[in-house]
C-alpha positions in Angstrom: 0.0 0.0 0.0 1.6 3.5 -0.9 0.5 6.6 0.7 1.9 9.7 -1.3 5.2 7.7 -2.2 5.7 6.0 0.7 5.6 2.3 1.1 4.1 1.4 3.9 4.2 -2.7 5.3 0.7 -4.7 5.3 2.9 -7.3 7.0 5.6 -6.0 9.6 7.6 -9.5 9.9 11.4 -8.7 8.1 11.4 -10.7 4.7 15.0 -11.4 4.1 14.9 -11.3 0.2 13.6 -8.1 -0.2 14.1 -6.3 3.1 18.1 -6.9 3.1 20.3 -5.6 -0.3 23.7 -5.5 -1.0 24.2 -2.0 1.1 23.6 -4.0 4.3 25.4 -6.2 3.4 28.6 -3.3 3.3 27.4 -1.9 6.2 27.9 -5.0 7.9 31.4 -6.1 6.2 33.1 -3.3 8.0 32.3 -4.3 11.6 32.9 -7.7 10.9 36.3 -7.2 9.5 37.2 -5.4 12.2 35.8 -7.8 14.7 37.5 -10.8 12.6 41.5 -9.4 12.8 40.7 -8.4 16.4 39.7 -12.4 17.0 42.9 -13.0 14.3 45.6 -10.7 16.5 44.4 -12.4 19.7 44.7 -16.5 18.2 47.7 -15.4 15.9 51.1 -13.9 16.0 49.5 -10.3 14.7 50.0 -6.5 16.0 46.8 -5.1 16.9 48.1 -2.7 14.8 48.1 -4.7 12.1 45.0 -6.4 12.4 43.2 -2.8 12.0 45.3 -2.2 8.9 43.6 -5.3 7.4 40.5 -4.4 8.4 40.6 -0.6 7.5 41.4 -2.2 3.9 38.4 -4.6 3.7 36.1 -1.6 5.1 37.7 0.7 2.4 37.1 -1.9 -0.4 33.6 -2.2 1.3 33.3 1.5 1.0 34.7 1.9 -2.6 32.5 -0.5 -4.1 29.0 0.8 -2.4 29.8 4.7 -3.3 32.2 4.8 -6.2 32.5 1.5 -8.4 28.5 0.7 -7.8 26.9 3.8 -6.3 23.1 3.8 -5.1 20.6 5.1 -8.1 17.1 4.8 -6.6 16.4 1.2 -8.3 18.8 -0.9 -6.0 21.6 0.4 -7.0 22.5 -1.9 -10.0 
């Protein structure tokens, strides 16, 4: 049902193949690579410092790709 351009839910439970797109899947990437070379520095012979090195990397790929390679366009961004 739309009321003046808005879409608004007839069911409120989350449907995962059309409530979650590729931008949530970036925006969670970047937590997750930071939380994965945290677990890595702890369990491995790795600087903390160079754990977060790896992860700003992934999170700037992350970033790159969502904004500048394949930017948003209103449609779902492809």
């Amino acid at each position: 049902m739309t009321t003046r351009g808005i879409d608004t839910p007839t069911d409120p439970r989350f449907d995962l193949e059309t409530d979650f797109d590729r931008y949530d899947l970036h925006l969670a990437i970047i937590p997750l690579a930071f939380l994965a070379t945290a677990v890595a520095s702890m369990l491995a012979d790795i600087t903390l410092e160079t754990a977060l090195v790896m992860a700003s990397m992934v999170g700037l790929v992350a970033m790159l790709d969502g904004m500048v390679l394949r930017p948003p366009n209103g449609h779902g961004g492809v």
